[in-house]
C-alpha positions as protocol buffer text, in pm:
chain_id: "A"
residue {
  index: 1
  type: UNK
  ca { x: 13287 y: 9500 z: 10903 }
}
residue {
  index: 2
  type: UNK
  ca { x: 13208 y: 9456 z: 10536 }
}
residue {
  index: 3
  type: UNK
  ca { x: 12832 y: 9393 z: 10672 }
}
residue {
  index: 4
  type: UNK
  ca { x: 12807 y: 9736 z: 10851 }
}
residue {
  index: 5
  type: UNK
  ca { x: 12947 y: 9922 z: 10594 }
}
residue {
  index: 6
  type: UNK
  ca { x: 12681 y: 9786 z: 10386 }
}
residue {
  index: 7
  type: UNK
  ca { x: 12451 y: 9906 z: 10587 }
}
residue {
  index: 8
  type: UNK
  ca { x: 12590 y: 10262 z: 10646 }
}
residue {
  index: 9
  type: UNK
  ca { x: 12573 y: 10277 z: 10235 }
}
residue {
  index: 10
  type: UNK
  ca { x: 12186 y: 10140 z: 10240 }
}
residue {
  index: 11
  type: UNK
  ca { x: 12117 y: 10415 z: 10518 }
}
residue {
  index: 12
  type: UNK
  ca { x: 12305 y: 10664 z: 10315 }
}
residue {
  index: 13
  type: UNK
  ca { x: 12101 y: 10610 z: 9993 }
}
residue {
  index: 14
  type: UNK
  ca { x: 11794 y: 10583 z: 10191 }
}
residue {
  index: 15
  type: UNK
  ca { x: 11860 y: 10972 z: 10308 }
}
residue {
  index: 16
  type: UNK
  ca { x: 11964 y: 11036 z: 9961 }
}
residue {
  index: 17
  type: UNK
  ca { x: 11626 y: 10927 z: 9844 }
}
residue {
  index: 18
  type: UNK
  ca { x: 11454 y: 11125 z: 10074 }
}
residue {
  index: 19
  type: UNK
  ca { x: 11594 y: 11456 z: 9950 }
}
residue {
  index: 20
  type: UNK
  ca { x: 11546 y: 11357 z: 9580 }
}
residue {
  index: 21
  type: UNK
  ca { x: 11298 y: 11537 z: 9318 }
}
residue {
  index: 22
  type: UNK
  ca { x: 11312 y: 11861 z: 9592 }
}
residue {
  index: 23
  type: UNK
  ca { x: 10999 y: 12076 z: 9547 }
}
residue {
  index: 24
  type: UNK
  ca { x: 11196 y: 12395 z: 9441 }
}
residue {
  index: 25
  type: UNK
  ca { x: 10960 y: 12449 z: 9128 }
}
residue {
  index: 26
  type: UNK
  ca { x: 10646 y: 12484 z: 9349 }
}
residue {
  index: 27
  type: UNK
  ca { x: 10629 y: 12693 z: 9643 }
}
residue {
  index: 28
  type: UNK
  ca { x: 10588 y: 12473 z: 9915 }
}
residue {
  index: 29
  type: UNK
  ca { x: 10220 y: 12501 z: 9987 }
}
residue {
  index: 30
  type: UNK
  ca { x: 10135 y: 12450 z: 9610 }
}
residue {
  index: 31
  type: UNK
  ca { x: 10338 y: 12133 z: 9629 }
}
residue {
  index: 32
  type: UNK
  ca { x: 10099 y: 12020 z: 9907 }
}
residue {
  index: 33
  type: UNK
  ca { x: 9855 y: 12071 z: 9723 }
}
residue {
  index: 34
  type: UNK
  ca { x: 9932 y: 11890 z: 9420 }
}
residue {
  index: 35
  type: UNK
  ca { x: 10051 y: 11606 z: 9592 }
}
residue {
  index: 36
  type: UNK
  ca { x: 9679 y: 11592 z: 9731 }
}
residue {
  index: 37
  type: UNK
  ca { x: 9508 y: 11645 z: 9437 }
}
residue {
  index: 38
  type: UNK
  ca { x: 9704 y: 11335 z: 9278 }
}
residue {
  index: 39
  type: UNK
  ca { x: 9608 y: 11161 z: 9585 }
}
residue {
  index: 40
  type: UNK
  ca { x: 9250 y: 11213 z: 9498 }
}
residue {
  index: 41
  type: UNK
  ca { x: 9229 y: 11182 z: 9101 }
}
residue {
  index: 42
  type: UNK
  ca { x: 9411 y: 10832 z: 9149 }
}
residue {
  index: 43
  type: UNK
  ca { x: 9234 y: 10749 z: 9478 }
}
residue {
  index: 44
  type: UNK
  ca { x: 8848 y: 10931 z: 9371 }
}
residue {
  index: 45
  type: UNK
  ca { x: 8879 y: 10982 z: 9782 }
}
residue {
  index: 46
  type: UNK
  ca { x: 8760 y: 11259 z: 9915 }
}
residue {
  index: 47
  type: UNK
  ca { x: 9030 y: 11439 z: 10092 }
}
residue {
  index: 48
  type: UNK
  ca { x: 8939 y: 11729 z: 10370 }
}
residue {
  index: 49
  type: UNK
  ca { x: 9231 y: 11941 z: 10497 }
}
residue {
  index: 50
  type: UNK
  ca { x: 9265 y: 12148 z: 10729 }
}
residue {
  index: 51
  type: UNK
  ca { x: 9630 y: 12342 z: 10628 }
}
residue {
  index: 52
  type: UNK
  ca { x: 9629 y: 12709 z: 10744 }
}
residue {
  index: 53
  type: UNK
  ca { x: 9993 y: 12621 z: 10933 }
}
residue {
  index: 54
  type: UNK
  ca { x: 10161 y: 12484 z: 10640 }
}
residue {
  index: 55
  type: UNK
  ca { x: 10291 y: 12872 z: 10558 }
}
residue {
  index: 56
  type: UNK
  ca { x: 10523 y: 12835 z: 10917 }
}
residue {
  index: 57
  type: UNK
  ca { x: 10676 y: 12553 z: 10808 }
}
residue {
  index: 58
  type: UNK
  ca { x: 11041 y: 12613 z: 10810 }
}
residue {
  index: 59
  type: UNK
  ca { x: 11266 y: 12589 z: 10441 }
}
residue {
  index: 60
  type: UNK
  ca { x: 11473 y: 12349 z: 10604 }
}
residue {
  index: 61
  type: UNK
  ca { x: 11203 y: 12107 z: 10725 }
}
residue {
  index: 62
  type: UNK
  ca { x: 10940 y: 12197 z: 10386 }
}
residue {
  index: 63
  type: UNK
  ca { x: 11067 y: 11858 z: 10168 }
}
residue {
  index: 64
  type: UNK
  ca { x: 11034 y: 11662 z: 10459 }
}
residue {
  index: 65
  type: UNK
  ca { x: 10654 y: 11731 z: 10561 }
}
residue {
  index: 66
  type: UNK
  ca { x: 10597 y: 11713 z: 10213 }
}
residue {
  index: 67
  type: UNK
  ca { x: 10706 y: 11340 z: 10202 }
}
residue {
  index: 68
  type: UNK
  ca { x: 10512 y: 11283 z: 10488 }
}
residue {
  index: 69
  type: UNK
  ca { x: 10218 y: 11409 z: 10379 }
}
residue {
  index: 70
  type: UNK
  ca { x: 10285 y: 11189 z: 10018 }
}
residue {
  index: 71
  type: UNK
  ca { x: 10346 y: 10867 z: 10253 }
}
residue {
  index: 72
  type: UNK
  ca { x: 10097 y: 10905 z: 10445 }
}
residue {
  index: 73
  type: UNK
  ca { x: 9873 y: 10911 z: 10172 }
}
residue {
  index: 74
  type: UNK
  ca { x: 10034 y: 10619 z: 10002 }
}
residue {
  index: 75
  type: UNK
  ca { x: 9990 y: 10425 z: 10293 }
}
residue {
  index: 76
  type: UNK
  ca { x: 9611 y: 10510 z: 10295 }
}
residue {
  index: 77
  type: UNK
  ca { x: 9539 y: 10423 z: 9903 }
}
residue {
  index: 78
  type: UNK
  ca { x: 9738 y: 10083 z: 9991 }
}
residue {
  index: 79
  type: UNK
  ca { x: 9618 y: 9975 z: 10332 }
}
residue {
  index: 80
  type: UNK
  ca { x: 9371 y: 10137 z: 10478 }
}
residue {
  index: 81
  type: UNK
  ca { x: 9032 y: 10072 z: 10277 }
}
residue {
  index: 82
  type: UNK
  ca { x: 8912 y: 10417 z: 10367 }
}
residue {
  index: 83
  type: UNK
  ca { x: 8641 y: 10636 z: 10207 }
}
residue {
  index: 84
  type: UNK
  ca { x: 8760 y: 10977 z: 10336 }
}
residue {
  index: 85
  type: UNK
  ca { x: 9077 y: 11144 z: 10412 }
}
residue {
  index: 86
  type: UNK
  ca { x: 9153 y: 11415 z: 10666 }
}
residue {
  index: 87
  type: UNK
  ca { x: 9452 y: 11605 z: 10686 }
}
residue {
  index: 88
  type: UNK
  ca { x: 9521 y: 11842 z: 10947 }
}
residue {
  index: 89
  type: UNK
  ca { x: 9872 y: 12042 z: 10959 }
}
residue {
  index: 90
  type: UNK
  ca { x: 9953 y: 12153 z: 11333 }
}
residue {
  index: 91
  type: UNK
  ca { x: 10286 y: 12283 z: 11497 }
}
């Protein structure tokens, strides 16, 4: 019992992390945007995107593709050995 509450509290703060640092100061599309353009200066990566949906994103759902997006990208500077990134937004 003790071990799966535990758990539920780990799962908890992992959520909680998730929703931290919201992009309320940017508008959402801006915050996409930055997020690449860090991805690049740190990365010198060229990134091509392809975003023209990103504006039908729903509030609700906004933070969330934005962490996507800012894995994703992690994952590529640490693991993929790439020379160019594409991102495409599509619903």
């Amino acid at each position: 019992m003790a071990r799966a509450r535990a758990t539920l509290a780990e799962a908890r703060d992992a959520i909680d992390d998730l929703r931290a640092d919201p992009a309320e100061a940017l508008v959402f599309t801006e915050a996409v945007h930055a997020e690449i353009r860090q991805f690049t200066a740190a990365t010198s990566l060229g990134c091509h995107t392809d975003l023209e949906m990103l504006g039908a994103v729903a509030h609700p759902l906004q933070e969330h593709v934005l962490r996507v997006i800012a894995e994703g990208l992690t994952n590529v500077a640490r693991h993929a050995q790439a020379h160019h990134v594409w991102i495409r937004f599509i619903q």
